[in-house]
C-alpha distance (Angstrom), angle and dihedral (degrees) to the residues before:
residue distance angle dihedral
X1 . . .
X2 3.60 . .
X3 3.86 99.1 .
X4 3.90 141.9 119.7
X5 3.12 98.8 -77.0
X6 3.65 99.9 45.6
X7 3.69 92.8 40.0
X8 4.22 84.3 61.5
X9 3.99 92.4 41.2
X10 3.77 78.1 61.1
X11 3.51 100.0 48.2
X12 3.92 98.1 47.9
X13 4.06 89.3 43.7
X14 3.67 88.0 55.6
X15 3.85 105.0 42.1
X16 3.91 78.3 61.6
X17 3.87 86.0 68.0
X18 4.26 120.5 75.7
X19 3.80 91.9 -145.4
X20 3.88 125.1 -131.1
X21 3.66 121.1 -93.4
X22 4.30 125.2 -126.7
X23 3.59 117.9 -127.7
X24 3.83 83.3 -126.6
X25 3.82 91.4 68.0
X26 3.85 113.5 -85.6
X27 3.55 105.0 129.8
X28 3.70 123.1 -128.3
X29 3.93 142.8 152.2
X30 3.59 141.5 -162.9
X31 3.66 132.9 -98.7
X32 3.66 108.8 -125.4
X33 3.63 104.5 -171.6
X34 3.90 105.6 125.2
X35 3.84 99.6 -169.6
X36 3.16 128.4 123.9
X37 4.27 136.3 179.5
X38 3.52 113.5 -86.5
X39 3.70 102.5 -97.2
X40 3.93 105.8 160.6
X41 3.94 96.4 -102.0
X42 3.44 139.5 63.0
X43 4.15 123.4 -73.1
X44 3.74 108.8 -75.4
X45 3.93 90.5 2.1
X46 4.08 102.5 157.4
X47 3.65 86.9 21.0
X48 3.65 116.4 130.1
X49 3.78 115.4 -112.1
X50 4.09 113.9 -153.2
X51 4.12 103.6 -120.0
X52 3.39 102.5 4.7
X53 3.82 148.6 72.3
X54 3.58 119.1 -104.3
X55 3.95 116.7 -142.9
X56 3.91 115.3 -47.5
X57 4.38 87.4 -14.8
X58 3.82 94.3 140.2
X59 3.83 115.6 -158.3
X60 3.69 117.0 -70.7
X61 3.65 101.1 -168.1
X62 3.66 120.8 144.9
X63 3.89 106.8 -81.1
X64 3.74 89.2 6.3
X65 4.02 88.8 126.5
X66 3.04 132.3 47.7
X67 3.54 102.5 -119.9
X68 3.78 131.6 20.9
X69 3.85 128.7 -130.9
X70 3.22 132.6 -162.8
X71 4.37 127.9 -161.9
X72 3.65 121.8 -170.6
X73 3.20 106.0 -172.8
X74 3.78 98.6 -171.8
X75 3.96 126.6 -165.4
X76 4.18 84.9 -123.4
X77 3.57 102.5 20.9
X78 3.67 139.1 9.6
X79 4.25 126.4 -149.4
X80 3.68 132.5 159.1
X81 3.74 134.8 -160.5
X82 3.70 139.9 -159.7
X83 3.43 142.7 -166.9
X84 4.39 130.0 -177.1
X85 3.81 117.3 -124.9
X86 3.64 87.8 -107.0
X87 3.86 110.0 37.7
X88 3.70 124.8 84.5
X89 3.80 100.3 -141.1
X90 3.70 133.2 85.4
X91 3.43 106.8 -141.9
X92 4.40 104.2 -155.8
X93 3.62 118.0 -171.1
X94 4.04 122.1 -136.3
X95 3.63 115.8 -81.1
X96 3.92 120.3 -111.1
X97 3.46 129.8 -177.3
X98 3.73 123.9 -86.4
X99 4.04 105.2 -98.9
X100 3.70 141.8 126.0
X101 3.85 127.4 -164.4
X102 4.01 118.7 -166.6
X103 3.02 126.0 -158.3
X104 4.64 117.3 -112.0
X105 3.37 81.5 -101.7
X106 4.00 94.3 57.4
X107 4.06 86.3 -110.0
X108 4.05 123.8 132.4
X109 3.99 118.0 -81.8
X110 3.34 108.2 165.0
X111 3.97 143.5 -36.4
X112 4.18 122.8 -133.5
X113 3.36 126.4 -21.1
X114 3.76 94.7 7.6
X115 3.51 86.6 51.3
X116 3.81 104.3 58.9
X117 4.20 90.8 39.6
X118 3.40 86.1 53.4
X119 3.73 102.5 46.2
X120 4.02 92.9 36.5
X121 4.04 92.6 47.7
X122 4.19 91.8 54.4
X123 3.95 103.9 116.1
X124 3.93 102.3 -114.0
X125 3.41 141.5 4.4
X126 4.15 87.2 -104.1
X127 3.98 85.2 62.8
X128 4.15 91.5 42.3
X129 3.96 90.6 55.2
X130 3.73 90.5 51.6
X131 3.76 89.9 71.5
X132 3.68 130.0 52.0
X133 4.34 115.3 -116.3
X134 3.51 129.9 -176.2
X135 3.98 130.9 -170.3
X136 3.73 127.3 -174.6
X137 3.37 93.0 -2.0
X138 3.36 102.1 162.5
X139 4.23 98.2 71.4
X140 4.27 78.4 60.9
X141 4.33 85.8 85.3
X142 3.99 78.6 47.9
X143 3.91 106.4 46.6
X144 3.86 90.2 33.8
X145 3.93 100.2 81.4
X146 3.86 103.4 -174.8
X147 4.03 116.8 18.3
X148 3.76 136.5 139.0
X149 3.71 137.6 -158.7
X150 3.84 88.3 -70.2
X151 4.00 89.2 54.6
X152 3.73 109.1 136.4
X153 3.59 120.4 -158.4
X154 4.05 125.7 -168.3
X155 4.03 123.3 -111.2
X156 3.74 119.8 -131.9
X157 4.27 87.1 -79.9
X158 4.11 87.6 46.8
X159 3.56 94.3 -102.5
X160 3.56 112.8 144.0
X161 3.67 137.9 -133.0
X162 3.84 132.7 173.0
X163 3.77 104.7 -91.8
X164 3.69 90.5 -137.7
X165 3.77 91.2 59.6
X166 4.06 100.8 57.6
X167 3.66 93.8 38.6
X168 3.33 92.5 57.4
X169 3.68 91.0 47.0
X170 3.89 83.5 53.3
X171 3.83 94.3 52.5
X172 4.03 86.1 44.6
X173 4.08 86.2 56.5
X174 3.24 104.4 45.4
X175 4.40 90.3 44.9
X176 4.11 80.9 52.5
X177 3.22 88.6 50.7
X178 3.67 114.7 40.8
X179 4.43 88.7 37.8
X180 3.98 81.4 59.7
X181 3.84 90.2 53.1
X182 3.80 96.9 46.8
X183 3.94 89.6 42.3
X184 4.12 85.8 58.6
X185 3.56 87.5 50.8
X186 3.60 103.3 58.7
X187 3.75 143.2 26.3
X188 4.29 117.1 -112.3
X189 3.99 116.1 41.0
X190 3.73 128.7 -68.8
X191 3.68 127.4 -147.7
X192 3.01 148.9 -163.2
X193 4.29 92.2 -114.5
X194 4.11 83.5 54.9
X195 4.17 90.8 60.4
X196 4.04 123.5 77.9
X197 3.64 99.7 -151.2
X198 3.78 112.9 -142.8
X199 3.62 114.0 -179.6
X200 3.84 134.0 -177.5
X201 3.73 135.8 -112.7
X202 3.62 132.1 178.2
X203 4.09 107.8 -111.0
X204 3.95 92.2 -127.2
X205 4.07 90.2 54.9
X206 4.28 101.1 117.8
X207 4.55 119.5 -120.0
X208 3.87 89.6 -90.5
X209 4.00 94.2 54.3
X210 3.47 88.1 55.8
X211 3.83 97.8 50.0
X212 3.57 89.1 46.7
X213 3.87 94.4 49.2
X214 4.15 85.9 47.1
X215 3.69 88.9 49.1
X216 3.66 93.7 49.2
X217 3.44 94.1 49.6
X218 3.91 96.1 51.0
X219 3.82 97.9 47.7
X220 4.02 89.8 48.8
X221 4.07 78.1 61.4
X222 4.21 98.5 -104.6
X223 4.00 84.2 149.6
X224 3.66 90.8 -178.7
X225 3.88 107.8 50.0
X226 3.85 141.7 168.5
X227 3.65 135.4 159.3
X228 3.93 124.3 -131.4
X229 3.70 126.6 -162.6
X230 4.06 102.5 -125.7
X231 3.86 95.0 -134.5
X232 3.87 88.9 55.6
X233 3.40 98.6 51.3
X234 3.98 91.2 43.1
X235 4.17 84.7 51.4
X236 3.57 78.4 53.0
X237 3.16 115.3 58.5
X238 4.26 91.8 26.5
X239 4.25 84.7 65.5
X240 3.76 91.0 55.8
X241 4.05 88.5 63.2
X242 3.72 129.8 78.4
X243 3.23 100.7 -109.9
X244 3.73 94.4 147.6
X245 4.46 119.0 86.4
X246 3.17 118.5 -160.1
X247 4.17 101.3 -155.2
X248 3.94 101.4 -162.4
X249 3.75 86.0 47.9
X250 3.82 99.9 36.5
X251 3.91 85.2 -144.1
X252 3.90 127.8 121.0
X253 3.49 131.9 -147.3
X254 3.90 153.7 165.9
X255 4.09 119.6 -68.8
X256 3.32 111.6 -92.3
X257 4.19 134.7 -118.5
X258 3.25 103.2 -69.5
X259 3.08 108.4 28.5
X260 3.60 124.0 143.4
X261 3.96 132.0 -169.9
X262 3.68 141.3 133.1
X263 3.75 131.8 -92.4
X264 3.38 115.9 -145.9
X265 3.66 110.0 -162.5
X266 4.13 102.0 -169.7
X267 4.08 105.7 -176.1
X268 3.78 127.1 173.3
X269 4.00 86.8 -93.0
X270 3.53 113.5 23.6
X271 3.73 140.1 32.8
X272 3.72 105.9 -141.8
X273 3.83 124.0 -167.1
X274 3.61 136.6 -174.2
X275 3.82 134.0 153.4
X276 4.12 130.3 -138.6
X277 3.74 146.6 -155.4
X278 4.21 105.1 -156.8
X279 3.77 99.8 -131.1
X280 3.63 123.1 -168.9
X281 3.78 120.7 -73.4
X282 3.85 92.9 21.9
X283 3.53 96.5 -59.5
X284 3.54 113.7 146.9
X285 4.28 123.6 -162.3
X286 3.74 117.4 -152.3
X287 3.78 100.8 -129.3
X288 4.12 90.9 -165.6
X289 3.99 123.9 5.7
X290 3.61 119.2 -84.5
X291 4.26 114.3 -96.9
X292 3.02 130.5 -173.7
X293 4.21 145.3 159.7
X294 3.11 143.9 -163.9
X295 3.98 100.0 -91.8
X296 4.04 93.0 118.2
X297 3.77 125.3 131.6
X298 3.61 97.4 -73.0
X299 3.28 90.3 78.6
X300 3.27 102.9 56.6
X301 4.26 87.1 55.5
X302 3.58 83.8 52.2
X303 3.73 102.7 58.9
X304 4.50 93.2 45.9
X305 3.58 78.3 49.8
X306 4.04 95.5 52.9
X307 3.75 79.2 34.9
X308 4.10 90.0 63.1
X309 3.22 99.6 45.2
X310 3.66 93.8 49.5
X311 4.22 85.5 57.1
X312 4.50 102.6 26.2
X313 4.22 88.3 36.0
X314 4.14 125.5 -104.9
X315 3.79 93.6 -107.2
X316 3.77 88.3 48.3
X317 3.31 90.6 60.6
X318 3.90 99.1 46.3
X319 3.63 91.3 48.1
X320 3.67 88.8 48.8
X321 4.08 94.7 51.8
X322 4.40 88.4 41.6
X323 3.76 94.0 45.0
X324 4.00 108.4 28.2
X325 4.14 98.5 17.1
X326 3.67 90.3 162.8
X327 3.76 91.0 62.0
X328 3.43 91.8 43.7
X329 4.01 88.2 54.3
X330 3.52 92.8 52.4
X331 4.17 90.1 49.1
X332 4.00 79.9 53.5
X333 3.55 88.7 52.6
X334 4.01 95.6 41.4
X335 4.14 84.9 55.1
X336 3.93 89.0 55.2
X337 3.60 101.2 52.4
X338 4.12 97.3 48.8
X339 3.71 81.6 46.8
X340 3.63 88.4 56.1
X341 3.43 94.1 40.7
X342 3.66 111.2 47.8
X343 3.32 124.1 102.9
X344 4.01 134.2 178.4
X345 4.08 93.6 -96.6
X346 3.98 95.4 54.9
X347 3.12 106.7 119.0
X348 3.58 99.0 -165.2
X349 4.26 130.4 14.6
X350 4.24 101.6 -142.0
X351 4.07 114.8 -154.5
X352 3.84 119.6 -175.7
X353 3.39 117.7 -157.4
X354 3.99 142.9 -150.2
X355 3.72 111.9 -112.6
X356 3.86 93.7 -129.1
X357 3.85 89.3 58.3
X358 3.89 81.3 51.0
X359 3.51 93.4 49.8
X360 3.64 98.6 49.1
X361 3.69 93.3 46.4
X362 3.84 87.2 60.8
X363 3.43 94.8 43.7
X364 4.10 86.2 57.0
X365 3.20 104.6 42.3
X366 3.73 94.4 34.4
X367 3.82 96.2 -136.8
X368 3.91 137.5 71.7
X369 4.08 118.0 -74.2
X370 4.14 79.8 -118.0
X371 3.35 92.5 54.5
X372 4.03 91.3 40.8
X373 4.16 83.9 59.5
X374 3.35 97.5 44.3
X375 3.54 92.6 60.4
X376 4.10 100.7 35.6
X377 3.58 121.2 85.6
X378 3.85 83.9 -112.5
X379 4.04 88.1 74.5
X380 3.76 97.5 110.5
X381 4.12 100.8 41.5
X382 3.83 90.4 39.8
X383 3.86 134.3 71.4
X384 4.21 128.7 173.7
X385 3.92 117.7 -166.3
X386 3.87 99.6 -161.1
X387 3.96 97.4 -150.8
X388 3.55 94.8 52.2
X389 4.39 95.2 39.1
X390 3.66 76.8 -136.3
X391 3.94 122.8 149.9
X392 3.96 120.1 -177.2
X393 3.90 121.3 -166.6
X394 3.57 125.9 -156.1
X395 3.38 118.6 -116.9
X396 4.37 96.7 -115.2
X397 4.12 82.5 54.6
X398 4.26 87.4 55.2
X399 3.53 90.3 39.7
X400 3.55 89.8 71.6
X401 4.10 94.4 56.5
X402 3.68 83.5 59.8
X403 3.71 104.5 46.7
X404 4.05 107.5 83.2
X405 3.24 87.5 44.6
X406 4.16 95.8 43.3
X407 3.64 85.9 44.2
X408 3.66 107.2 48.8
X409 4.25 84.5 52.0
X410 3.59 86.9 50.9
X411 3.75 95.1 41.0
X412 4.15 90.9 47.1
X413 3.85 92.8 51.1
X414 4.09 90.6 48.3
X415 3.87 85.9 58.1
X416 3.71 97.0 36.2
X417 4.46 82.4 54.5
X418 3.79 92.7 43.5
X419 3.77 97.0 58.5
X420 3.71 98.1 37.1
X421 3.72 99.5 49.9
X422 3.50 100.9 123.9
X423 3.81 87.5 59.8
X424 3.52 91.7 61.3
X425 3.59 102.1 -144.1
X426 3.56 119.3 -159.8
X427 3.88 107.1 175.2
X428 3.44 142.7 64.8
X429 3.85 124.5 -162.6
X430 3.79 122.2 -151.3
X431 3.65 122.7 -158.7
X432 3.30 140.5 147.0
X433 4.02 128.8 66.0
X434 3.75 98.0 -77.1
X435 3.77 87.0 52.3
X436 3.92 77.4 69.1
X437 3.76 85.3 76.0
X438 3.98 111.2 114.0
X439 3.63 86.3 -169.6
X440 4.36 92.5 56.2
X441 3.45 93.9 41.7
X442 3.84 94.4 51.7
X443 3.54 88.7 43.1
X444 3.86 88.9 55.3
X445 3.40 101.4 42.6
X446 3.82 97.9 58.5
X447 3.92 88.5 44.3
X448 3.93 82.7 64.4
X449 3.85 119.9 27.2
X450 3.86 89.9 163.5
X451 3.36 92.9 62.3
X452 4.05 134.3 70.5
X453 3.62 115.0 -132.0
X454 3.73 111.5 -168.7
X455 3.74 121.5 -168.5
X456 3.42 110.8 -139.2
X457 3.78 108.7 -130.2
X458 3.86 115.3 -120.7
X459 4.46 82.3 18.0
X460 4.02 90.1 170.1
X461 4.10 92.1 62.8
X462 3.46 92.3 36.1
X463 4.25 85.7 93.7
X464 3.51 95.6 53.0
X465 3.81 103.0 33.8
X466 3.80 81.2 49.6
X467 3.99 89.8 46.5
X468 3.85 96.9 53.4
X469 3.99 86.2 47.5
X470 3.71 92.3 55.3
X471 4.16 96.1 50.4
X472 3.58 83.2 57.3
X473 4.34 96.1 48.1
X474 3.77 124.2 76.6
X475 3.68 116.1 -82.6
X476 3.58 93.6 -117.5
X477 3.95 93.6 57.0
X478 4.14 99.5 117.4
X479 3.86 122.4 42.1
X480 3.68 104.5 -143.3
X481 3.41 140.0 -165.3
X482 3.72 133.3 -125.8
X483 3.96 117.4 -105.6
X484 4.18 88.5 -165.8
X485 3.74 147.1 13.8
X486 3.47 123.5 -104.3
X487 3.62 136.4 -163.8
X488 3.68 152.5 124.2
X489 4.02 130.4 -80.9
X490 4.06 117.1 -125.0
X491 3.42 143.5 137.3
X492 3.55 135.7 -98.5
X493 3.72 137.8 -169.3
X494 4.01 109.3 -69.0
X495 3.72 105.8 -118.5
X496 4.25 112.3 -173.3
X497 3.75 118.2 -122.0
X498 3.47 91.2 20.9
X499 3.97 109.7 57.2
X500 3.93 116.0 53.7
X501 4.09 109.7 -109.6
X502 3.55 87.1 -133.3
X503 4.08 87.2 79.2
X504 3.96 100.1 41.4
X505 3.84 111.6 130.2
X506 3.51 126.1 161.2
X507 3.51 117.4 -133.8
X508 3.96 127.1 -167.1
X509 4.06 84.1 -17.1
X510 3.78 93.7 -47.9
X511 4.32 129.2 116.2
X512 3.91 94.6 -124.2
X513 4.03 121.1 167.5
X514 3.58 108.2 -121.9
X515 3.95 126.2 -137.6
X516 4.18 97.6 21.0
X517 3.74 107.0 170.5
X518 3.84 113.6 -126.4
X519 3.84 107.5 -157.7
X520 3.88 127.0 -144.1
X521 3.86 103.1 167.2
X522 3.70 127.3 12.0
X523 4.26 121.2 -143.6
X524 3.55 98.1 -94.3
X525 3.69 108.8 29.5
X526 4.07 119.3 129.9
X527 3.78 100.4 -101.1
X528 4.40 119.0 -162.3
X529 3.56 127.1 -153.6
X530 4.07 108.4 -84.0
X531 3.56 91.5 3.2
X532 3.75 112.4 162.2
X533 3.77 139.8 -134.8
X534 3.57 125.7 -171.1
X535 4.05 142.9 -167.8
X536 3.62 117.2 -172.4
X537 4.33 115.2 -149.9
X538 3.70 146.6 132.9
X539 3.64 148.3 -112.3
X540 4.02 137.5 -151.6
X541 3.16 115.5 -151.9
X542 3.97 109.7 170.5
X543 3.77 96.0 151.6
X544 3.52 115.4 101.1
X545 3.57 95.6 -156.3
X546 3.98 94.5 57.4
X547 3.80 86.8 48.0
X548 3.84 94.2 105.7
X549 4.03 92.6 29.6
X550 3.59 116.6 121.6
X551 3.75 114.5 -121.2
X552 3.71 138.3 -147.2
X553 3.58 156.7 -172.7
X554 3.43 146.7 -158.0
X555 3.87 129.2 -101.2
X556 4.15 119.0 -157.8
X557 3.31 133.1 -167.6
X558 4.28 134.8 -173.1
X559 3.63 127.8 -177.9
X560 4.13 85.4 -131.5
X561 3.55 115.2 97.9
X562 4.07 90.4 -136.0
X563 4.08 106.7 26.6
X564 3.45 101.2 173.2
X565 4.24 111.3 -166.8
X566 4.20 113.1 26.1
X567 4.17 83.3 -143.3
X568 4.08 96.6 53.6
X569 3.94 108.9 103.1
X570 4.03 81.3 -150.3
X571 3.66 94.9 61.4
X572 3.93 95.2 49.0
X573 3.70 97.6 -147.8
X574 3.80 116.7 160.0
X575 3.96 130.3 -174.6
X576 3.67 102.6 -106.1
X577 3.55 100.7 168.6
X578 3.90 156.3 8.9
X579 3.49 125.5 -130.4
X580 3.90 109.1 -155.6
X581 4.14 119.1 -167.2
X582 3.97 118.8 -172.4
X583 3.74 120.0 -140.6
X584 3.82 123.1 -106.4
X585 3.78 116.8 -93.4
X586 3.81 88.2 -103.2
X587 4.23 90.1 52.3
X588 3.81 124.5 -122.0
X589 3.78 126.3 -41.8
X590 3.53 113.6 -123.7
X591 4.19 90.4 -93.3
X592 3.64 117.6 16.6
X593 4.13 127.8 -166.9
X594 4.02 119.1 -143.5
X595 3.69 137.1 -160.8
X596 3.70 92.7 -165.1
X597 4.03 103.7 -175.6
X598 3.44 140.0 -166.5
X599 4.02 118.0 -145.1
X600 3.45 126.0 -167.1
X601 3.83 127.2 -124.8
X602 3.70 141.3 -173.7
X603 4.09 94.4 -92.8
X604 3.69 98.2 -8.1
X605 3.78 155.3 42.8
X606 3.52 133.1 -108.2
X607 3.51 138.3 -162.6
X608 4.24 137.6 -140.4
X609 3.58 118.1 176.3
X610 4.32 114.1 -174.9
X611 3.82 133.8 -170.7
X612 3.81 91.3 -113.6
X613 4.08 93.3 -143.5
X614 3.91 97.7 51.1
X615 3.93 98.5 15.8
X616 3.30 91.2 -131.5
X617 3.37 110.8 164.8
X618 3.94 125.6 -128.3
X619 4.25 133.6 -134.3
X620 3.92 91.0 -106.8
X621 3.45 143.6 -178.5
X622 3.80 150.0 -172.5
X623 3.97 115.5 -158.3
X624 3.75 116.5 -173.1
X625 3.36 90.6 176.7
């Protein structure tokens, strides 16, 4: 990420830039190019604007609506859950597994479970590449490192479709859907305007992910929106349990001010971290930034598959899913449930198998699956009874699906412990529907005796329960901490000795050294609700034709607290961002002063940029995307 050639992709994107100048002297200027790709709606459309409501964005204030929804859009599964201002109850739908069928014409066709029967029970593989499917969708924002609104991403035949497009047919499903069930609940109509739309994200996903889930969201017509980080909510709703026994009393109760554990949010995708102090009133501090990977149960499905077609054949396998795709659906399914199912005392892990996966394993390999075994290192952890097309596995050969998974969990906890020692954290939290997993927590539990791991009961709903809880808290209800550094590029007086020569530019006459990084909040730092995070500089703008042209500069992040040039590989700063202000109706003055600030929200940052003089504040926005 951080290498040569990235390192001069930087450099030659930047030199585009004039850079701002400091009130203390450094000279900078503004880039004043306005353009923008072609992305079907206006500049900064969907963009969040600092203090104000963008387009039909209807307040989203806690208890603005009358009833709160929650969407968990898992990498696995998804659920939601809702709950009316003045009910008790959260209501939480069935979970389904995450997958979208279109129709040939790029049109919806159905959403989960209905989705993959459909796709799976088409007659061929000619039919099944007629339509468009995706799986696990979700992870795509994850794996996909660098991608835009244009981003295309490839269907389970490789055909590709902007990513935008079929999540927002995904958010428009699941609106349809969930506005039908809450109009069969009650008498009078329900919209969409009367729903605060809280939707979850997993706490490693990157600023651009966000946007692009917020985006989503707003163009499928969610007019109220926010994002939630899924272990929050989970730490959420867990803390509102008794979880605590008292056993002189024989009583239970709620975990105490001051309390401080960590959630471990363990999805189908991701493994997401993050570690609390109870404050009072429900408030919750993060004691270290939430982590996370991708170590979730996926991965385990993955390696038993690799693990069949290193036994049945790879092309027996592919023929099997293009020419029989319903049997290959229910060997999907098959995988899942021993997954589920295994624990560290099973002996052995049984699989029975359809005879035309048999057959066309012989017909690859060109010998019997008992002769296959005999001959593969798997020969003493594997056995095949012919009459039966049954395999068993031992339980040290399924061991091994589990342990990159198993040991990144561990691995992330160790880390989490070493750097929070002083807090002396005695509790871990499992949640999620991995966390299910006899065989994890076992395996999690020995790996630290000291320490009592509770699962929480119900884990899977414990994100959305914990979701609709936190659209009706105060925004300010969790302290968190930074995961990067942010901060804007200029350029500062070139002192010898001290700057490298390799960033000596001379500017209006002067030796300046280009691409300084000017830091407003380090990775790590405490962070509050709307806090705010200011730069002061100016402009000169003498041209009358670039009077009435937008202008706009660059944001920069690195995960190092003190990064200290944007364009040094060893700092690892990247361009993240660009923050866009629009003239005033009269156009600019001939030299302009800015406060452009920074404000922190729940999932995502904002951006105000004033005309220091007047404080007249500008139409701005922050793109990350």
């Amino acid at each position: 990420m951080f290498g040569v050639e990235n390192l001069r992709r930087n450099i030659n994107r930047i030199r585009q830039y004039f850079h701002h100048r400091d009130d203390s002297s450094d000279d900078q200027s503004i880039d004043c190019d306005s353009s923008d790709e072609d992305t079907g709606q206006p500049q900064g459309a969907g963009i969040r604007f600092a203090g104000e409501v963008v387009g039909k964005i209807l307040d989203n204030s806690p208890g603005s609506a009358p009833v709160t929804v929650a969407i968990d859009l898992g990498t696995t599964y998804f659920g939601w859950a809702y709950r009316f201002r003045d009910e008790e109850t959260i209501i939480c739908s069935n979970r389904e597994p995450t997958c979208l069928l279109l129709n040939p014409d790029k049109t919806f066709s159905a959403l989960g479970k209905k989705a993959m029967d459909t796709f799976y029970s088409l007659d061929s593989s000619a039919e099944q590449k007629k339509y468009f499917f995706y799986s696990q969708f979700k992870m795509r924002l994850y794996d996909t490192k660098k991608f835009s609104r244009n981003t295309k991403l490839k269907d389970e035949n490789n055909k590709k479709l902007k990513a935008m497009r079929f999540f927002v047919i995904s958010f428009e499903a699941l609106k349809d859907e969930i506005l039908l069930k809450l109009n069969q609940s009650k008498a009078g109509e329900i919209t969409t305007n009367d729903v605060l739309w809280m939707i979850t994200i997993p706490a490693i996903w990157t600023d651009e992910a966000r946007q692009f889930m917020s985006e989503a969201a707003r163009k499928a017509g969610l007019t109220r929106t926010r994002l939630v980080l899924e272990p929050e909510a989970a730490a959420l709703c867990v803390i509102r349990q008794r979880l605590e026994f008292d056993g002189q009393s024989g009583t239970t109760a709620r975990f105490q001010v001051g309390m401080k554990y960590i959630v471990a949010d363990l999805g189908g995708g991701t493994v997401d971290m993050c570690v609390h102090e109870i404050l009072k009133g429900d408030h919750l501090r993060e004691l270290y930034r939430a982590t996370g990977d991708y170590a979730g149960g996926t991965t385990v499905n993955d390696k038993f598959l690799e693990f069949l077609k290193n036994l049945l054949g790879k092309m027996a396998l592919s023929k099997l899913k293009k020419t029989h795709p319903y049997i290959y659906y229910k060997l999907l399914n098959s995988v899942e449930k021993r997954k589920c199912s295994f624990t560290r005392d099973t002996q052995e892990t049984t699989m029975h198998f359809n005879p035309e996966l048999v057959k066309l394993s012989q017909e690859e390999m060109g010998k019997s699956l008992e002769e296959k075994i005999s001959e593969s290192e798997f020969k003493d952890t594997v056995s095949y009874t012919k009459q039966q097309y049954c395999m068993k596995i031992k339980n040290s050969e399924v061991r091994k699906f589990f342990d990159t998974s198993v040991n990144t969990i561990i691995s992330s906890l160790k880390d989490i412990l070493g750097k929070c020692q002083a807090d002396n954290i005695s509790t871990v939290l499992l949640v999620g529907g991995y966390s299910e997993s006899p065989y994890v927590r076992g395996e999690i539990e020995t790996s630290f005796p000291n320490l009592k791991i509770i699962s929480v009961e119900d884990g899977r709903q414990a994100v959305v329960k914990g979701t609709v809880l936190m659209g009706e808290k105060p925004r300010d209800i969790i302290e968190r901490r930074a995961r990067f550094t942010y901060g804007f590029v200029y350029r500062n007086a070139f002192i010898e000795g001290k700057h490298p020569e390799k960033f000596k530019v001379y500017w209006e006459g002067e030796a300046k050294c280009n691409g300084v990084f000017y830091k407003l909040i380090e990775a790590g730092q405490i962070l509050h609700y709307n806090q705010q995070f200011s730069r002061n500089s100016y402009q000169e703008q003498r041209l009358q034709g670039n009077k009435h042209v937008a202008c706009s500069i660059s944001l920069w992040r690195s995960p190092l607290p003190n990064p200290t040039y944007c364009y040094d590989e060893a700092d690892q700063c990247e361009q993240v961002a660009t923050i866009t202000a629009k003239p005033p109706p009269e156009g600019w003055p001939d030299r302009v002063n800015f406060t452009n600030t920074l404000i922190v929200g729940e999932t995502e940052l904002t951006v105000k940029t004033l005309i220091k003089e007047t404080s007249q504040e500008l139409e701005s926005t922050i793109d990350f995307l």
